[in-house]
C-alpha positions as CSV (number, residue, x, y, z in Angstrom):
1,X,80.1,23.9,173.7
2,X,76.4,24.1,174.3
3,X,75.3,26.4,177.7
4,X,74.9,22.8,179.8
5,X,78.0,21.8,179.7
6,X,79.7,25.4,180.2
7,X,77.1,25.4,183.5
8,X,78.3,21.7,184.2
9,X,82.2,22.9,184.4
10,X,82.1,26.1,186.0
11,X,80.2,24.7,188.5
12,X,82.3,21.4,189.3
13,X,85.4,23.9,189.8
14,X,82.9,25.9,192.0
15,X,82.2,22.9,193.9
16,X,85.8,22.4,194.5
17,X,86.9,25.5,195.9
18,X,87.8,27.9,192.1
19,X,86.3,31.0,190.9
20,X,86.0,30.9,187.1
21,X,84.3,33.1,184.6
22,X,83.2,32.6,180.6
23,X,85.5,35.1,178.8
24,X,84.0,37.9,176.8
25,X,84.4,35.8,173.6
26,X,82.2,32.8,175.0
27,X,84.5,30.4,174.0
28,X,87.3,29.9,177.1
29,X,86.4,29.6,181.0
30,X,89.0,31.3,182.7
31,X,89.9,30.0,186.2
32,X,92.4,29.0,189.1
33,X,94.3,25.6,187.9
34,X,93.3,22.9,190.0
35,X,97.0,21.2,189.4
36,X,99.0,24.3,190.6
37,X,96.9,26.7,192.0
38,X,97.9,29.1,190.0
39,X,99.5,32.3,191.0
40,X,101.5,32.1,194.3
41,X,101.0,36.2,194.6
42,X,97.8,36.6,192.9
43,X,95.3,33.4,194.0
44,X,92.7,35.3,191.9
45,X,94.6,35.6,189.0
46,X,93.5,33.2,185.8
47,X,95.8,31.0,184.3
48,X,94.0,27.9,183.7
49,X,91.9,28.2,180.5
50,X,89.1,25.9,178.9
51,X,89.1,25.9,175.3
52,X,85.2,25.6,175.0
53,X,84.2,26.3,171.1
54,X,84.4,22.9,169.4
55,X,85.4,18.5,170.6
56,X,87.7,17.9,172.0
57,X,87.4,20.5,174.6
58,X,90.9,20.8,175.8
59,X,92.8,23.5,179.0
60,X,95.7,24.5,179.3
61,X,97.4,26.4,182.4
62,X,99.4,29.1,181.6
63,X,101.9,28.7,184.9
64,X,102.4,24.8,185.1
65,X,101.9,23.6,181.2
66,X,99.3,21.2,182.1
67,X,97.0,20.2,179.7
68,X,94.9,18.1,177.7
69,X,91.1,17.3,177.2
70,X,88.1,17.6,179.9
71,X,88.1,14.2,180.1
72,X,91.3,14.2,182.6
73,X,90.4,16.8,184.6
């Protein structure tokens, strides 16, 4: 995923209210899942996950098993 489009995602989840962070490796976006919120205990915790190295860029959250491409976010 080129640097534009990482921006372009991390900053729409921004813009709605989620922290999120590029993991060390550069490939995931680690952040709050905007279906569950994710932890009831911990809002800070990230659960919600980008997989952002190659199409189709898909996420996956860790606490509800939502997932699927960017596309349906």
């Amino acid at each position: 995923m080129n640097d534009k489009l990482k921006k372009l995602i991390t900053d729409n989840l921004r813009k709605h209210g989620y922290s999120c962070k590029l993991e060390s490796n550069g490939n995931e976006i680690a952040s709050r899942c905007p279906y569950c919120g994710g932890s009831e205990n911990n809002k800070s915790k990230r659960q919600f996950y980008i997989k952002a190295d190659s199409p189709p860029y898909l996420f996956h959250c860790f606490k509800c098993g939502d997932s699927g491409t960017i596309s349906k976010l």
